[in-house]
C-alpha positions, 0 to 999 in steps of 0.5 A, a space after each residue: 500500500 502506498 500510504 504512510 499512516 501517522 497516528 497523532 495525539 494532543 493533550 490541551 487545556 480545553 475543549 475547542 482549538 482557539 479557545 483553548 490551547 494545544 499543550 502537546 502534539 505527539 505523532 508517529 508515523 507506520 506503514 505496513 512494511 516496516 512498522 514504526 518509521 519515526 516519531 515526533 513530538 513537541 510542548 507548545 506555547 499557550 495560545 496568548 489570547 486562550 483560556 484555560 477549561 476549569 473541567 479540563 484542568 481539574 482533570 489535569 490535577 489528576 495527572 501531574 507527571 503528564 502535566 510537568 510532562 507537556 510543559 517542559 521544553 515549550 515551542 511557540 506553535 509557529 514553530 512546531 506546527 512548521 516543524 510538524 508539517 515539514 515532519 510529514 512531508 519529509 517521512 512520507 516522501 523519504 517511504 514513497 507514500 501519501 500520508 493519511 492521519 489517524 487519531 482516536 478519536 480523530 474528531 477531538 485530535 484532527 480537530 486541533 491539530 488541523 486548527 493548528 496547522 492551517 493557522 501557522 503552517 498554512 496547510 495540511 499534508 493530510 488535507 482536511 481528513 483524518 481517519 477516526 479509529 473507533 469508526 474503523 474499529 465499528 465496521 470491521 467488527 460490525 458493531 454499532 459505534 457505542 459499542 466499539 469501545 476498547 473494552 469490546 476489541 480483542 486483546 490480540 490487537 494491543 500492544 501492550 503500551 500504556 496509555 500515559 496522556 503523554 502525547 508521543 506515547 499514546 500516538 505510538 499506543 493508538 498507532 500499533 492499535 490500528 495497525 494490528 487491526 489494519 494488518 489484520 483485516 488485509 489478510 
């Protein structure tokens, strides 16, 4: 197949981009071939003009190490989504693929990260999709989408990596997930 697959992760401070900032963007980037070909990462900057989501940052109190985490080694968002942008390109040209994003869920992730991306680095290597996990995991057990939790998946399709709310971490998690399922169901 002739797609590089770049499983990505955010942690914010809130609900919606612009109102809120994203923390940390995590990715790492698969093919079918060879696996994992890389991984990615950066800490941004709040957003000057954001605020902080008082649910979000009660959740956060909760998670201290990932909190000291995605606050260490701050880039200004110009620069990491530039960084990011020409990530992708770089990976997917250097393996002769298209990149396609995955998240999960791709409607809380993508929704940043595009958000980002257009704003600072002008466009998207994934244009405007993103494939939604959860959604592939519904039609290939055939399940309806509330019950394609992860729960109901078979434990032959994790890897076995923790899921840290660090976001380069659960990129790397959500990434083998998929492809254990994908490489699965090409058989």
């Amino acid at each position: 197949m002739k797609e590089l697959y770049v499983s990505i992760d955010v942690e914010t401070d809130g609900p919606i981009p612009a109102v809120n900032s994203m923390l940390s963007l995590g990715a790492a980037a698969f093919t079918l071939d060879d696996g994992c070909v890389g991984t990615w990462s950066s800490n941004l900057h709040v957003l000057p003009e954001a605020e902080t989501n008082a649910d979000t940052m009660k959740w956060w109190e909760g998670q201290p190490a990932a909190w000291a985490a995605c606050r260490e080694n701050l880039t200004q968002p110009l620069n990491a989504m530039k960084e990011f942008v020409d990530w992708v390109d770089d990976t997917a040209k250097a393996e002769g693929k298209k990149p396609v994003c995955v998240a999960y869920p791709a409607g809380f992730d993508f929704m940043f990260v595009y958000w980002y991306m257009i704003k600072f680095a002008g466009r998207s290597p994934f244009s405007f999709s993103c494939l939604d996990i959860k959604s592939y995991v519904s039609a290939v057990l055939k399940k309806p989408f509330r019950q394609s939790t992860k729960r109901n998946m078979p434990k032959r399709w994790f890897s076995g990596r923790r899921h840290t709310h660090l976001a380069v971490d659960d990129a790397l998690e959500q990434g083998e997930l998929f492809m254990n399922i994908l490489k699965e169901n090409l058989k």
